[in-house]
N, C-alpha and C positions, 0 to 999 in steps of 0.2 A: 604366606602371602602369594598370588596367583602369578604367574608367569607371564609376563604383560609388557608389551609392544607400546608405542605412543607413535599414534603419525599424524603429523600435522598438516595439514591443507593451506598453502599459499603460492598456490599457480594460476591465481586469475589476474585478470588485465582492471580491475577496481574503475571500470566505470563508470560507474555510480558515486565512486565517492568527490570525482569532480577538481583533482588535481592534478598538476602533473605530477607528482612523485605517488608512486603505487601504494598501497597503501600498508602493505607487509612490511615496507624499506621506509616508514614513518619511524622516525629517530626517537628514542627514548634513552636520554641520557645521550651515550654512547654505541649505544645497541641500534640495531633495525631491530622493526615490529616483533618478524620471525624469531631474532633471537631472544629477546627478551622473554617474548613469550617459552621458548622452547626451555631456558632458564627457569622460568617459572615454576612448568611443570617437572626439571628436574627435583627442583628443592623441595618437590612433594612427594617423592616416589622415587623408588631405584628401576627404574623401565630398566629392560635386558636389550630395548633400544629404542632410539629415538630415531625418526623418517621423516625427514619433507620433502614436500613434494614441491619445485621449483618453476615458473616458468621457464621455458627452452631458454629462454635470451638471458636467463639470472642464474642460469644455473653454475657456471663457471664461478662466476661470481661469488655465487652465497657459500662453494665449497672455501675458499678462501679467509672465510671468517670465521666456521668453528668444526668440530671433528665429529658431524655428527651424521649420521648415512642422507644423502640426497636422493630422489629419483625424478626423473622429468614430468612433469604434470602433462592430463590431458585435456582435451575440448572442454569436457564437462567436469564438475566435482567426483562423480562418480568415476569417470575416467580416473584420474587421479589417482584416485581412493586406491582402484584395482592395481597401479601399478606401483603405488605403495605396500600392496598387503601381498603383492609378490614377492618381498624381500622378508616376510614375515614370516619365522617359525616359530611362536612362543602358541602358547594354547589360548590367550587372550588380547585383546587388541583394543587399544581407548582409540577414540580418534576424534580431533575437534579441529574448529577453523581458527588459523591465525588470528583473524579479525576478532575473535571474541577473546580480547585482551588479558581480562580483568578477572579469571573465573578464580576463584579461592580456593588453598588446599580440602577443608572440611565437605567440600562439593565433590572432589574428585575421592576422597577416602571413602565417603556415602556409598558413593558408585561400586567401589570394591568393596568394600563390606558386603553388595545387596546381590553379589553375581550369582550366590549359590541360588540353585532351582531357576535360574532366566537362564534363556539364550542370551539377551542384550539389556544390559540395563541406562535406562536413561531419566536425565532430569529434565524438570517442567517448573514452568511457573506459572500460577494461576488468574485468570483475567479479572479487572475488578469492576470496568465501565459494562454497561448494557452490551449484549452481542446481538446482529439482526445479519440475518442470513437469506436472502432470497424476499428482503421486505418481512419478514418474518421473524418476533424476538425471540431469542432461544437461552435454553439453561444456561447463564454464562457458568454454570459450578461445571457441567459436561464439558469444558473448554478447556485443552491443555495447552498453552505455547512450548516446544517441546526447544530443547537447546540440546550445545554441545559442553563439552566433551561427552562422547556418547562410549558404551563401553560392553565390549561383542565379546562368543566364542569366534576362531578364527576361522573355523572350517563352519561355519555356517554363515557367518559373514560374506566368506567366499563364495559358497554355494548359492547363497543370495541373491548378487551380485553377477552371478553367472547368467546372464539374462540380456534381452533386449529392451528392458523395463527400468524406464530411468526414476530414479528414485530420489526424493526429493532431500533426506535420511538414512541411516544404519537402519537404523527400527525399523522404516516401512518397508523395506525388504526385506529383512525379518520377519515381521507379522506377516508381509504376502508370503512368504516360506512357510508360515504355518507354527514360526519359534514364539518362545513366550517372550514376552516383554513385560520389563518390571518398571517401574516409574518412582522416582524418588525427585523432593525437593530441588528444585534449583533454586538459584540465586538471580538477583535484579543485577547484582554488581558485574553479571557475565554477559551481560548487552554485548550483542555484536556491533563493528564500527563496519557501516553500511556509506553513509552519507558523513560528509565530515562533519555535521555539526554532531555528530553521536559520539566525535571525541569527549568533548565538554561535557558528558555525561558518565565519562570515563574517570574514575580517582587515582586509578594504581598508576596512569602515566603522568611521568614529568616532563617539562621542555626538553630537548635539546640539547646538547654541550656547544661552548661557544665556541670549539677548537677549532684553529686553521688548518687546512691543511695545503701545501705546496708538490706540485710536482714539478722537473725539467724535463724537457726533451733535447735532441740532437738531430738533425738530417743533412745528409750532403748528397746533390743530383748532379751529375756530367751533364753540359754541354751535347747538341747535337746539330745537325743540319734541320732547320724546321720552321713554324708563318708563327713564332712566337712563344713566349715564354710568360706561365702564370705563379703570380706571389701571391699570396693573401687572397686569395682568389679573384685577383685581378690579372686579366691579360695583357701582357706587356710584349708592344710590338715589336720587333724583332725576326732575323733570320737565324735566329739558332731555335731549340724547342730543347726540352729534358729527356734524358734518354730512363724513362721508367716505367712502370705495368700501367700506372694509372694517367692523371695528366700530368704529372710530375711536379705538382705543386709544394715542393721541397719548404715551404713555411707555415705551409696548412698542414704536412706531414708532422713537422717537430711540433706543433702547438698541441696536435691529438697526442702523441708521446704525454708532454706535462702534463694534458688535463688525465689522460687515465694513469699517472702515476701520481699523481695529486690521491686518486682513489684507492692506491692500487691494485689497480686492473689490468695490470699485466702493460701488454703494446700493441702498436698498430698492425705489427705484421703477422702477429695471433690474432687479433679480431679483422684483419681485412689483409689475409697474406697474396701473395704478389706470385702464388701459382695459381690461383684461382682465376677463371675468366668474367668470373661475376664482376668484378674489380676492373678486368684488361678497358685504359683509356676513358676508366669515370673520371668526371666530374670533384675533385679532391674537395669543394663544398660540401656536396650530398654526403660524403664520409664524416665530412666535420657538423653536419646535422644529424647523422645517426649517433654517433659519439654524444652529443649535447643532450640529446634524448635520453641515453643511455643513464647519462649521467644525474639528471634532473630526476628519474623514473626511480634514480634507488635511493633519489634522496639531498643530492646534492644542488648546491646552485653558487655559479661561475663570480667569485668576487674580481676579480681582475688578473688580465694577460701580458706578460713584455716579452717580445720579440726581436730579436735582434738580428739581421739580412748582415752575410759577410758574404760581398760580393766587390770586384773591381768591375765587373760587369753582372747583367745592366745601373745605369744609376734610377736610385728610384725616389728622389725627391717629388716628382710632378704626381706620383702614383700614393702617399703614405696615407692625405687624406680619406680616399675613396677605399684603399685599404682598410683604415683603420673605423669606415665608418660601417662598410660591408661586414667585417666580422663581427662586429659590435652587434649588429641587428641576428648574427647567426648566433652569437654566445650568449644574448639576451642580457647586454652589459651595455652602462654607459656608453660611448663614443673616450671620454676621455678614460676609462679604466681596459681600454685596448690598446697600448704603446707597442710603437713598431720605431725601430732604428735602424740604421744604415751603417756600414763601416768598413773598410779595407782592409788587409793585409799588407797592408805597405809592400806591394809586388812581391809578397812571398807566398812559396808556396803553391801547390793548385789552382788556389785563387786567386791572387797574384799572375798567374800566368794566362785567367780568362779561360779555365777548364773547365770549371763548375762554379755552381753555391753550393754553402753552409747555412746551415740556420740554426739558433738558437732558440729557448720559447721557454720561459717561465709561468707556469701558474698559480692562482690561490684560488680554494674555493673553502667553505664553509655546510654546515647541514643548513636546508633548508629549514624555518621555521614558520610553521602555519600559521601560527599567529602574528606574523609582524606583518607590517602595513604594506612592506615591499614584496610578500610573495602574496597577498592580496590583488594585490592590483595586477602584477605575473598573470596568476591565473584565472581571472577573471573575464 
């Protein structure tokens, strides 16, 4: 059996397919796209390894979830490709795109069976409607739809690819190299997911799982000399201010906590740490809009927050509604599935003595489902 590498393609921003969760991080079952897939092609082959290629912003992330080699994706497919097939030493190399879900063992064994005498061997499927080109009807039997998983030698893959020539395919930079290319059967069942409706033409995926999942968070900010002080991203007037890197919104801090431990995604002071000047005196919204993004992009969507303010100062009765209806609009939740409460330390304590706050912050959120009525209308 040949010496064979597997790198998988899932560093694009999907959009095209028209939602906000990307479309690699489309849950199956319990899985993202990516792994499902990468599973898949396990159970067909003993690769000597498996590669994907991530976007920048996922990449932390996706190490997280299984133990398989990562490397950061580029601008283009071809990008990518190259700096995946930098971690490659075997003598052979399959490579196919995340998106084309559904492709069958007996497609990919084909493939390896057919490598002797090719540089690259690849599957097609053949067109059945009329073909017109230029106003012109042509052979549709001369017609190949060419798919993936595509399956190379490596040092000509490379040498291929060594180029300022973007290449739409493995093969056609091959063929422009002057390698043979061998062409065997494909499969319908290997439709790539382009646009969402090409899910529902997909068999091998399932829903979803219905599982919750919960995170907490914790934050306490000092007291300072300063024209105010913000909760829930609301400005609460006042001569004191927070003494912290950002605006020191110590309940927008603990909420980002739960939501990325809800996922777990680590914390807020690994995704937005408090030496960085990128951060010095933001906005702690615009944090709590990247986080929701983040969260939505891989898959996720926010069922409900509670929050709990432990302050003896400020009091914030006059403030909970405009609180609770602000984040609401920012977590893309009801009004009522945002609860914010208030509560003392019965003068103990730091806060008892008017030092600082505390904040608490419970979340729940769930996998996105494409098909229910309510991420419809989401993304729409």
């Amino acid at each position: 059996m040949p010496d064979l590498t597997l790198i998988l393609l899932g560093a694009g921003n999907s959009t095209r397919f028209g939602k906000r969760v990307k479309k690699q991080w489309i849950r199956v079952g319990d899985d993202p796209l990516w792994l499902f897939v990468a599973k898949r092609f396990e159970s067909f082959y003993n690769f000597k390894d498996i590669i994907i290629s991530a976007n920048p912003t996922q990449l932390a992330y996706m190490r997280s979830h299984a133990n398989y080699k990562f490397v950061k994706g580029g601008n283009t497919r071809q990008e990518s490709l190259k700096n995946g097939l930098k971690l490659v030493d075997s003598s052979y190399v399959l490579v196919s795109d995340i998106a084309r879900a559904c492709i069958d063992k007996d497609t990919v064994l084909e493939l390896i069976k057919d490598i002797d005498g090719a540089d690259a061997v690849v599957p097609y499927i053949n067109v059945s409607d009329t073909v017109v080109y230029n106003n012109e009807t042509i052979d549709r039997d001369n017609i190949k739809l060419i798919q993936t998983p595509q399956l190379s030698k490596t040092k000509i893959l490379k040498k291929a690819l060594d180029s300022d020539t973007v290449y739409t395919d493995d093969s056609s930079a091959i063929k422009a190299l002057g390698g043979e290319v061998k062409f065997v059967k494909g499969s319908k069942s290997a439709k790539k997911i382009t646009h969402f409706d090409d899910m529902r033409l997909l068999k091998c995926l399932k829903a979803p799982s219905n599982d919750f999942f919960v995170g907490q968070g914790f934050d306490v900010h000092q007291f300072c000399d300063g024209d105010g002080l913000y909760l829930c991203g609301v400005k609460i007037d006042s001569k004191l201010s927070f003494v912290a890197h950002s605006d020191g919104d110590v309940a927008i801090h603990a909420l980002i906590d739960a939501l990325l431990g809800a996922i777990g995604a680590s914390d807020i002071g690994e995704i937005f740490p408090d030496n960085d000047d990128r951060f010095k005196d933001i906005d702690s919204k615009e944090l709590l809009k990247d986080v929701v993004s983040f969260i939505e992009s891989v898959g996720f969507e926010i069922v409900n927050v509670d929050i709990t303010i432990m302050a003896e100062y400020p009091r914030i009765s006059e403030y909970k509604m405009t609180m609770r209806e602000l984040l609401s609009s920012l977590l893309h939740v009801k009004p009522i599935r945002c609860n914010i409460k208030a509560t003392t330390t019965e003068k103990l304590g730091f806060i008892g003595r008017k030092e600082g706050v505390a904040v608490s912050a419970v979340a729940s959120l769930k996998y996105i489902n494409l098909g229910s009525e309510k991420n419809e209308d989401i993304d729409s």
